[in-house]
FIDOLUM-280525 format. One record per residue (C-alpha): residue in three letters; z, x, y. Coordinates in nm, 4 decimals, always signed. Layout:
N
   res         up       east      north
   Ala          Z          X          Y
...
END
This chain:
396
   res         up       east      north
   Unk    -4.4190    +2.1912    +2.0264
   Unk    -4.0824    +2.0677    +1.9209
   Unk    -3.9243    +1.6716    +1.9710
   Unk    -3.6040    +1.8022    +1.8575
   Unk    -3.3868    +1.7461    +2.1680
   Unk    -3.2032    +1.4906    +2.1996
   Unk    -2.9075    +1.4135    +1.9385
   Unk    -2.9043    +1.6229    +1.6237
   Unk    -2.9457    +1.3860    +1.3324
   Unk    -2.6872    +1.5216    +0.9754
   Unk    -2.9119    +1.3772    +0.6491
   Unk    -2.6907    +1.6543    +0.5160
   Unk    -2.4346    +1.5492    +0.2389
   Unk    -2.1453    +1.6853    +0.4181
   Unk    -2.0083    +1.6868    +0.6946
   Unk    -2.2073    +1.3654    +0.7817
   Unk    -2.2539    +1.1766    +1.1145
   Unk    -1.9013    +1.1347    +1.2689
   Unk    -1.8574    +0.7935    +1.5024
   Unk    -1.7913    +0.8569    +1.8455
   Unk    -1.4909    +0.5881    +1.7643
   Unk    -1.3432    +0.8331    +1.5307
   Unk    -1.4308    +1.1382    +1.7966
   Unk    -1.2731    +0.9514    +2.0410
   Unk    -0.9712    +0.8682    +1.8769
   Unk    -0.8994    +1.2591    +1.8188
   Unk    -0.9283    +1.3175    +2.1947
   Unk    -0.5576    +1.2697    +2.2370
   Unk    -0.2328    +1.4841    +2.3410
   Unk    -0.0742    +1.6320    +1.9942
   Unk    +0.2892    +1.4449    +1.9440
   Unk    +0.5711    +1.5651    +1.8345
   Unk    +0.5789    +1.5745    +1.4640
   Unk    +0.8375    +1.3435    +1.4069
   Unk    +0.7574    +1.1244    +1.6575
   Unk    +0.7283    +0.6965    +1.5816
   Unk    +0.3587    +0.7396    +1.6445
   Unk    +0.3240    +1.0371    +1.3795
   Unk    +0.5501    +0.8727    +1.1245
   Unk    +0.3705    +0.5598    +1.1228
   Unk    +0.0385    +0.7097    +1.1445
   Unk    +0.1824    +0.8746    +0.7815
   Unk    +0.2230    +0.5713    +0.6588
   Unk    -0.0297    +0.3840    +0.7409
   Unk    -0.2527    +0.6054    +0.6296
   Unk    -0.1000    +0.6493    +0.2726
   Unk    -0.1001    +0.2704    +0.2050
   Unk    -0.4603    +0.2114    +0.3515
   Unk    -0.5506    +0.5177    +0.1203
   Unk    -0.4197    +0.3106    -0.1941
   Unk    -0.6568    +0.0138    -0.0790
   Unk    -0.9427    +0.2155    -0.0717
   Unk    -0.8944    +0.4622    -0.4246
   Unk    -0.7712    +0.0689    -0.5127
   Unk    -0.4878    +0.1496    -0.6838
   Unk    -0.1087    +0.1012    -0.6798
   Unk    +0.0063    +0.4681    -0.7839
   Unk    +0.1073    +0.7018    -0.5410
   Unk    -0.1304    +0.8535    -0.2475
   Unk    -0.1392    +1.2080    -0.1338
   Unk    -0.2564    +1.3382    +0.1870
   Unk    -0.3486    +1.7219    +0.2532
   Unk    -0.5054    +1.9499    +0.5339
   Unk    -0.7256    +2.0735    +0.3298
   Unk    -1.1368    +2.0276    +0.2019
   Unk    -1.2658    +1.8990    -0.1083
   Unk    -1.1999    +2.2111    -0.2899
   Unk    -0.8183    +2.1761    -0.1785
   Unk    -0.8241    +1.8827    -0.3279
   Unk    -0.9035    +2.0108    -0.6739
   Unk    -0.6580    +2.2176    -0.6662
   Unk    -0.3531    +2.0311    -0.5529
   Unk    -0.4945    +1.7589    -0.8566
   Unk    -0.4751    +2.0427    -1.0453
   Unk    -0.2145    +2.2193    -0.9945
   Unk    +0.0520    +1.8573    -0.9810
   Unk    -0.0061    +1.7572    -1.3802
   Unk    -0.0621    +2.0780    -1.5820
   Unk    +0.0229    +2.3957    -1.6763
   Unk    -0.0844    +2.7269    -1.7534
   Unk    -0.2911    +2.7617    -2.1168
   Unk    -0.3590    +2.3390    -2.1186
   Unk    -0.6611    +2.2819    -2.2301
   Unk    -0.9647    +2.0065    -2.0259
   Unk    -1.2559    +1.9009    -2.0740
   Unk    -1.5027    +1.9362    -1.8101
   Unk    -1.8078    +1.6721    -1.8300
   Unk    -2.0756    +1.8717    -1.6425
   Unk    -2.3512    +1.6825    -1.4501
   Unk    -2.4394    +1.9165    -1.1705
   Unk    -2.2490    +2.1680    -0.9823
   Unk    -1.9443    +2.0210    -0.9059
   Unk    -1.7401    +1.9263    -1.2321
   Unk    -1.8556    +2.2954    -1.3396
   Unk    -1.6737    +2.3769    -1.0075
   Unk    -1.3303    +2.1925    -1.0474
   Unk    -1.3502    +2.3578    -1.3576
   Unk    -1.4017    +2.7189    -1.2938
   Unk    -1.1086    +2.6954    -1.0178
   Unk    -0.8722    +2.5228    -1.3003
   Unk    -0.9357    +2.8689    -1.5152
   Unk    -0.8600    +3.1083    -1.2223
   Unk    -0.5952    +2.9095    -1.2195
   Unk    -0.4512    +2.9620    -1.5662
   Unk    -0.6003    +2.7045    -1.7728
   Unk    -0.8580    +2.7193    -2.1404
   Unk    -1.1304    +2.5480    -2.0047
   Unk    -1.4044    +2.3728    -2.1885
   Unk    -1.7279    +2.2475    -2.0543
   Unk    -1.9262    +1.9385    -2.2258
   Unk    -2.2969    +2.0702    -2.1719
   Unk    -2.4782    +1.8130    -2.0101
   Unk    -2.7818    +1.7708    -1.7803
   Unk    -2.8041    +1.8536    -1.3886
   Unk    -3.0800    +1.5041    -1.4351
   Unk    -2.8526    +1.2986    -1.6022
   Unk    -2.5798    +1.1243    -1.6060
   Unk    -2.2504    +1.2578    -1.8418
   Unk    -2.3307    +1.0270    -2.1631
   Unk    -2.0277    +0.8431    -2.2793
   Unk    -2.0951    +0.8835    -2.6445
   Unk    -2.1405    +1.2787    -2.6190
   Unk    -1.7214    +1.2535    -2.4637
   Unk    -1.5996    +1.0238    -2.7255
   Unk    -1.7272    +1.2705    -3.0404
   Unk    -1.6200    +1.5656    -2.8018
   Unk    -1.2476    +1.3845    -2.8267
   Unk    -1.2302    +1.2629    -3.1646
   Unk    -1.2858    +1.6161    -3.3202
   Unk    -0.9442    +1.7153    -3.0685
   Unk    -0.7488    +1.6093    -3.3759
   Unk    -0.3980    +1.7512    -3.2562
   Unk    -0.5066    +1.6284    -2.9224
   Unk    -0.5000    +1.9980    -2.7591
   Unk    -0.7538    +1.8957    -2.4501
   Unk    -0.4629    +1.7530    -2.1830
   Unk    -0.7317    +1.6662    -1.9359
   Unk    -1.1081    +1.5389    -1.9031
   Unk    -1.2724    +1.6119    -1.5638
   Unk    -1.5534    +1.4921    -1.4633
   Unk    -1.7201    +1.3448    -1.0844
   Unk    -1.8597    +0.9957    -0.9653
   Unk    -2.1067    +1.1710    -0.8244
   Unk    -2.2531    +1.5158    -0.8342
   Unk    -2.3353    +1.5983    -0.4650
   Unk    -2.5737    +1.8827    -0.6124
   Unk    -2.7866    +1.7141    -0.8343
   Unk    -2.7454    +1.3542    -0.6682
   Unk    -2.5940    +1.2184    -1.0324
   Unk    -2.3692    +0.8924    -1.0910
   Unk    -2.1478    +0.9069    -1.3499
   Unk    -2.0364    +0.5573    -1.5097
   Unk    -1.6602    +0.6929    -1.4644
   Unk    -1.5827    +0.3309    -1.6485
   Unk    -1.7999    +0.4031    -1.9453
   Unk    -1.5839    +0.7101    -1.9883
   Unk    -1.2686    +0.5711    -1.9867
   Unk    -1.3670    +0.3062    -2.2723
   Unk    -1.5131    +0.6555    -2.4572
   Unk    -1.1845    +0.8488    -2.3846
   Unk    -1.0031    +0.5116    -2.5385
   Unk    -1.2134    +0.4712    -2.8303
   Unk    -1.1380    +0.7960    -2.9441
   Unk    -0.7743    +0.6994    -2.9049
   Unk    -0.7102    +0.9851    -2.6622
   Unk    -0.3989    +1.0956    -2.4737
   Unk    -0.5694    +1.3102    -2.2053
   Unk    -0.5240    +1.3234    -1.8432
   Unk    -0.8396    +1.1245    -1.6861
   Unk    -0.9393    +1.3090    -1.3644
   Unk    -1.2145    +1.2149    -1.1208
   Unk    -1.3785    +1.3564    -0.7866
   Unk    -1.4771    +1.0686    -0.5493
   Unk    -1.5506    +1.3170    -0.2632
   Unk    -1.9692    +1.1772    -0.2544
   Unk    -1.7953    +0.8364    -0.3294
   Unk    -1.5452    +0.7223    -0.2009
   Unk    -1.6398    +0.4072    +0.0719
   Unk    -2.0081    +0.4667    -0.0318
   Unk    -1.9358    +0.2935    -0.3928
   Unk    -1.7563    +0.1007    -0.6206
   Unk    -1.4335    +0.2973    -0.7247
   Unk    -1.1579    +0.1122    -0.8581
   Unk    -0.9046    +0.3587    -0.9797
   Unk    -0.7034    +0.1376    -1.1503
   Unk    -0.9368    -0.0994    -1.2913
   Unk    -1.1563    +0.1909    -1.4026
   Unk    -0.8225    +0.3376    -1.5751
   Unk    -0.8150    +0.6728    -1.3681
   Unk    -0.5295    +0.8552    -1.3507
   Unk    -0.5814    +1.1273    -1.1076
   Unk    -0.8747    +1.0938    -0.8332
   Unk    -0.9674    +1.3201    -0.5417
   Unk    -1.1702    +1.3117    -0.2492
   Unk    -1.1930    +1.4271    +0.1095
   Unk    -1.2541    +1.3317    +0.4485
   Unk    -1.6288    +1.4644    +0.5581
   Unk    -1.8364    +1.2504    +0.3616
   Unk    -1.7886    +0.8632    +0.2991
   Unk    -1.4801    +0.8353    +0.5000
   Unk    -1.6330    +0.9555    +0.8107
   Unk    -1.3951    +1.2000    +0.9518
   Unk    -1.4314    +1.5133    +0.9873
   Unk    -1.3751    +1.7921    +0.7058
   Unk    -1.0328    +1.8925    +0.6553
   Unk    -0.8433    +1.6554    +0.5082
   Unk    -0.8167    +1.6045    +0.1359
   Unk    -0.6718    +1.3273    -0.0904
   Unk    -0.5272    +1.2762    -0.4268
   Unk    -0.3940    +0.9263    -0.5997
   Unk    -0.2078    +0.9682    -0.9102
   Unk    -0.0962    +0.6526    -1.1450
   Unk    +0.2697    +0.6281    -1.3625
   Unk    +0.0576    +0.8290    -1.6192
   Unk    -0.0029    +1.1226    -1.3891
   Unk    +0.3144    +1.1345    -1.2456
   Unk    +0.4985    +1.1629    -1.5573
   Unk    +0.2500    +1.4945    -1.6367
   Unk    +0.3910    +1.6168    -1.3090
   Unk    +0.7221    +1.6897    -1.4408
   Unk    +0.6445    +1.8786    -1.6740
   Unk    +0.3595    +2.0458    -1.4994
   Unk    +0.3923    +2.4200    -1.4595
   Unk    +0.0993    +2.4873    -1.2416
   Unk    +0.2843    +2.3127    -0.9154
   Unk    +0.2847    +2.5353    -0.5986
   Unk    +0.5496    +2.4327    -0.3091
   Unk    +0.2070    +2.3583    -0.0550
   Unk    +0.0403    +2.0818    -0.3029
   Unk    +0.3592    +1.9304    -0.4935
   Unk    +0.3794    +1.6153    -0.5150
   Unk    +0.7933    +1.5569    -0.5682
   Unk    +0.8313    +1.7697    -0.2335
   Unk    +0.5691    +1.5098    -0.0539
   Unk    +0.7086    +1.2010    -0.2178
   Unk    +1.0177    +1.2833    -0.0239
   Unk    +1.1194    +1.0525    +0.2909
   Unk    +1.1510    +1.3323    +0.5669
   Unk    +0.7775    +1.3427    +0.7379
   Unk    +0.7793    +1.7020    +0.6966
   Unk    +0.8291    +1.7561    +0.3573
   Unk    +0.5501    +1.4804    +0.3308
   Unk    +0.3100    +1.7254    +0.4801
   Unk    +0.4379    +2.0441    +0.3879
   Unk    +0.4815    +2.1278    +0.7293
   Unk    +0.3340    +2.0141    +1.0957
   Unk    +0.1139    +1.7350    +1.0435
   Unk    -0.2864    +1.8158    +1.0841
   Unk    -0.2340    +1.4884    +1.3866
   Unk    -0.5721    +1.4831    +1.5672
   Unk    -0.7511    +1.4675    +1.2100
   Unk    -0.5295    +1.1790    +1.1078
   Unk    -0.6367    +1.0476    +1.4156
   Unk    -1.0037    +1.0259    +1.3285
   Unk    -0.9375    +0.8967    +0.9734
   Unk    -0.7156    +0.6270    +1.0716
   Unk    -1.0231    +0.4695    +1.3349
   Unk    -1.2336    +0.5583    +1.0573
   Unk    -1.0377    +0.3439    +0.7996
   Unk    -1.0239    +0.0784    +1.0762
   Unk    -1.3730    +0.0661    +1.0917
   Unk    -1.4166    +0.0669    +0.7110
   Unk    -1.1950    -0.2296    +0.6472
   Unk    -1.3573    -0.4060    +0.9929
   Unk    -1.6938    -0.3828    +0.7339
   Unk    -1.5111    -0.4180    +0.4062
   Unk    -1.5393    -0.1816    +0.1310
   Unk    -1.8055    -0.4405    -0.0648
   Unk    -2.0035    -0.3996    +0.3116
   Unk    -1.9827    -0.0875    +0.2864
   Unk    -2.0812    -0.0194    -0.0515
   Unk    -2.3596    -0.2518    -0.0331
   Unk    -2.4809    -0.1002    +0.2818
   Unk    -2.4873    +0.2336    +0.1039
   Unk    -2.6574    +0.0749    -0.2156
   Unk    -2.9486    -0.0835    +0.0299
   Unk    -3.0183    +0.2544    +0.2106
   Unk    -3.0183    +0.4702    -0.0924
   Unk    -3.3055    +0.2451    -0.2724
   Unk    -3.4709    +0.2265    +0.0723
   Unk    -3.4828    +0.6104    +0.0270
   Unk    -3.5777    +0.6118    -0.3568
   Unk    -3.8611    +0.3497    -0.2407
   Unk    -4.0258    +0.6372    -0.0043
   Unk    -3.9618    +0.8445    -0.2618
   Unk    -4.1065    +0.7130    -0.5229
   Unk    -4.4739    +0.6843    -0.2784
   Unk    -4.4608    +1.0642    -0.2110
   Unk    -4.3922    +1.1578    -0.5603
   Unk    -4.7462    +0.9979    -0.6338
   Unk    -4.8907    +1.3300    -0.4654
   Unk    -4.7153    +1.4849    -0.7407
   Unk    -4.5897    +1.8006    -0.5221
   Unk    -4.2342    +1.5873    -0.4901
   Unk    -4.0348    +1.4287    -0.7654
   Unk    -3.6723    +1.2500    -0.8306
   Unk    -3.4502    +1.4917    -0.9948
   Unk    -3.2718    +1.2156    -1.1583
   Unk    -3.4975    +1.0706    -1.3781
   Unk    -3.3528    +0.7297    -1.4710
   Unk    -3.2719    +0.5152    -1.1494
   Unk    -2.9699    +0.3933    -1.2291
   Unk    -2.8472    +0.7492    -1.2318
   Unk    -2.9726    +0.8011    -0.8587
   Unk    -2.6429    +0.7757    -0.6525
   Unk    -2.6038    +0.5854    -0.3656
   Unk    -2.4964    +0.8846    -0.1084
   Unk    -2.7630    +1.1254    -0.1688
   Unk    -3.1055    +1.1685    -0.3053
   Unk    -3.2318    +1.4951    -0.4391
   Unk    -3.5591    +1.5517    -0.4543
   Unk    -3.7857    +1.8185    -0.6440
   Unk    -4.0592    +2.0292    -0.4628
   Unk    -4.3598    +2.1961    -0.6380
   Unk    -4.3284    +2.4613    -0.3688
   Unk    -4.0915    +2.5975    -0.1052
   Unk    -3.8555    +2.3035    -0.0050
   Unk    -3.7566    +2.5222    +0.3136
   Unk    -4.0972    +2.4276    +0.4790
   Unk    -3.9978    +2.0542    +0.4702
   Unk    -3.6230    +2.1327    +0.5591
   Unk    -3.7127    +2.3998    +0.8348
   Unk    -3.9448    +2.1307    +0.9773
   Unk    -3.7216    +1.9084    +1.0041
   Unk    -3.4611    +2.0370    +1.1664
   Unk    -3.6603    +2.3031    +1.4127
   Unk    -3.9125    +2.0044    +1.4994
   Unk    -3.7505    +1.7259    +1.4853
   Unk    -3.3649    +1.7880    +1.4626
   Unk    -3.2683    +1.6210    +1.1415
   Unk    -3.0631    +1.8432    +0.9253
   Unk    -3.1337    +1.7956    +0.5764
   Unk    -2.9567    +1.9316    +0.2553
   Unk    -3.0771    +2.2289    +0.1118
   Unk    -3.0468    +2.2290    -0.2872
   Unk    -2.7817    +2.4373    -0.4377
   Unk    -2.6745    +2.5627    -0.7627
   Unk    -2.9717    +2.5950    -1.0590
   Unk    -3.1789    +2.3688    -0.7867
   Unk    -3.1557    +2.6473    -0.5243
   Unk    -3.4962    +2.6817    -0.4152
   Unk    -3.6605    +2.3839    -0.5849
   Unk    -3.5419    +2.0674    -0.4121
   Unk    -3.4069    +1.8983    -0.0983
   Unk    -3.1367    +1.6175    -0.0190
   Unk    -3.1793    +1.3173    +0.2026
   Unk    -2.8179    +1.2237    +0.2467
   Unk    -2.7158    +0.8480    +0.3123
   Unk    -2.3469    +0.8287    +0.3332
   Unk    -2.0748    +0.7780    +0.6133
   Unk    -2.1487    +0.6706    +0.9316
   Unk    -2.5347    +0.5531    +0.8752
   Unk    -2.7486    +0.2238    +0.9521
   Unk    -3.0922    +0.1538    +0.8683
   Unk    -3.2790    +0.3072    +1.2250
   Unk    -3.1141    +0.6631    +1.1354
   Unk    -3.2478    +0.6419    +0.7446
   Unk    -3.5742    +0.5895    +0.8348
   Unk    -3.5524    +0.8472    +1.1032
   Unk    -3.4517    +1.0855    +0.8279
   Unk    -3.7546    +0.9228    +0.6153
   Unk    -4.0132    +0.9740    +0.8268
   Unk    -3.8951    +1.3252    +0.9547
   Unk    -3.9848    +1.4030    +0.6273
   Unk    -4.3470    +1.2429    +0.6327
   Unk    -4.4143    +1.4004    +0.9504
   Unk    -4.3310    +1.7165    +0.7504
   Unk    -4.5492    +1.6821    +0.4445
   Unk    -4.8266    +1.5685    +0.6941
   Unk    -4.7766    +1.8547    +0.9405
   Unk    -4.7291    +2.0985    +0.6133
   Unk    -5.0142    +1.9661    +0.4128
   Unk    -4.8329    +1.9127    +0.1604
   Unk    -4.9283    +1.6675    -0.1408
   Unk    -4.8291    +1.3226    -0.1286
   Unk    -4.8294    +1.0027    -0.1608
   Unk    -4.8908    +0.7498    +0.1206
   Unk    -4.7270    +0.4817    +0.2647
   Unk    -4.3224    +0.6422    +0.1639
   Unk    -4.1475    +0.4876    +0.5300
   Unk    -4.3518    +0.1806    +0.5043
   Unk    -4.2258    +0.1185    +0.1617
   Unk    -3.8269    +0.2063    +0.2845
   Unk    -3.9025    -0.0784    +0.5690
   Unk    -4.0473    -0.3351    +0.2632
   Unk    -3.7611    -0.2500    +0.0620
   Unk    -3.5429    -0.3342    +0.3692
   Unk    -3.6971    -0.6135    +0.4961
   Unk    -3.6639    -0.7855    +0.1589
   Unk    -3.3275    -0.7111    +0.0922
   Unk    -3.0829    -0.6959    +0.4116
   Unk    -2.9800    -0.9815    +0.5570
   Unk    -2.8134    -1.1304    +0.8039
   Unk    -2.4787    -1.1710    +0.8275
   Unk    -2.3291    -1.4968    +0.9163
   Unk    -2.2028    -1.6125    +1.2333
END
């Protein structure tokens, strides 16, 4: 017998719960593309953009996904036979890079661990032997959506300045923008990337880039630019050379009441919100893994990231995930990459509270109870301890 009706519950990383405010605000007439409405929506958008990569450089708005993204970073600051550095730490730096070599480039992957996070040290000795300073970029992600990996993306940069390095610095914040700490400036960035279907709680289709003074000068000399992505045709005043083209409206629609509602929170709300309900999760966690059937795939908990946990099965991981979403309709994540077939992700990012996490939390109890599966007692009970202790109220 199923308890699945009722509203379908994402603990997916992406797409993720959309707000009906940001649903609603889509459910509009399309405008004429140079309309006052349009133009300002442009914008507005661009400069609230800059607030949230935090950075003064220049912000770059695409229909596209995450994988668009890459590519228009890619394709705006080098050229064909550059060498980069990819820092790999799951799936998705490994990614980025395999598109950058269809695309023309010598690419070179720093081994690392789909457990761990990229270690600092390993990139600094990687850049020091680059004598005549051949590697133009290093590319790497705040966090792996795959293996549920932070990087320390400011622990790079001092690595990539110790070894007195010229190279293009490069980062995906698709898992983190709005659901973590990313300064792009402070953290010395020069190019950063992310989308609109995770964090930013709109949904997929629109992609972003920022670029600093550093990146832009890279641009003109870049020989990889494509009229779609360039970033001298979309730096131009005229609305449609800004978007290449008609405007993707309705989704701009969404991410504007979505950026509303982020700055009505705050970005330290909202990262602190996402930093509560990810070691809620690891709490449960940690109970279940006492059965010794589940397990963090991160191993060090600062690693964990704050959007999504991925957890190891000894076993199928389908029986938990089909579960879940035929009996109880909650979508988890199904692993992918080397994890396909050995874990499952709990998502907590975007448009989440505390009642929806430990839906998704005890979805998956009912599951290892139902499935007989091995584990430890007690895993929602210790998500509500964890909570109880550490949210607060917020003052009138």
């Amino acid at each position: 017998m199923s308890v699945a009706n009722g509203r379908v519950l994402l603990a997916m990383p992406g797409p993720t719960n959309i707000p009906d405010r940001v649903l609603q605000a889509m459910m509009r007439p399309a405008e004429e593309l140079a309309s006052k409405t349009i133009v300002d929506l442009t914008e507005t958008l661009l400069a609230d953009l800059k607030a949230v990569f935090r950075t003064t450089g220049e912000t770059f708005l695409y229909a596209a996904n995450g994988h668009g993204g890459w590519e228009a970073a890619l394709t705006n600051v080098l050229s064909r036979g550059d060498k980069i550095l990819v820092l790999a730490s799951g799936r998705f730096a490994i990614g980025w890079g395999e598109m950058a070599r269809f695309m023309g480039a010598d690419v070179e992957v720093l081994a690392g661990s789909w457990r761990a996070a990229v270690d600092p040290a390993a990139v600094e000795e990687r850049l020091r032997q680059d004598k005549d300073h051949a590697i133009k970029a290093v590319l790497t992600v705040q966090i792996d959506t795959a293996s549920g990996v932070v990087n320390d993306i400011r622990a790079i940069r001092r690595a990539i300045d110790a070894a007195g390095h010229p190279a293009l610095y490069m980062v995906d914040g698709v898992a983190a923008l709005g659901c973590m700490p990313f300064d792009m400036d402070g953290f010395g960035v020069d190019v950063a990337m992310s989308a609109s279907q995770k964090g930013l709680m709109t949904p997929p289709g629109l992609a972003f880039v920022a670029a600093n003074a550093k990146a832009l000068h890279a641009h003109r000399q870049a020989t990889m630019r494509t009229p779609y992505w360039d970033w001298t045709a979309r730096m131009d005043p005229l609305l449609y050379m800004k978007h290449c083209g008609t405007p993707p409206e309705h989704l701009m629609f969404g991410l504007r009441a979505a950026l509303d509602m982020i700055f009505a929170e705050s970005l330290d709300g909202a990262w602190r919100r996402h930093a509560l309900l990810a070691a809620a999760t690891q709490a449960a966690t940690s109970k279940w893994a006492e059965g010794q059937a589940l397990s963090f795939n991160v191993v060090e908990p600062s690693q964990r990231a704050p959007s999504v946990t991925t957890i190891l099965v000894d076993g199928d991981p389908t029986v938990i995930t089909d579960y879940a979403r035929e009996v109880c309709g909650v979508t988890l994540g199904l692993a992918i990459g080397d994890l396909t077939g050995k874990a499952f992700r709990i998502a907590h990012m975007g448009h989440v509270n505390a009642p929806m996490v430990l839906g998704s939390l005890s979805v998956v109890e009912m599951a290892l109870q139902a499935k007989g599966i091995p584990h430890g007692e007690g895993g929602v009970a210790a998500a509500i301890a964890y909570l109880g202790a550490h949210a607060r109220e917020v003052a009138a």
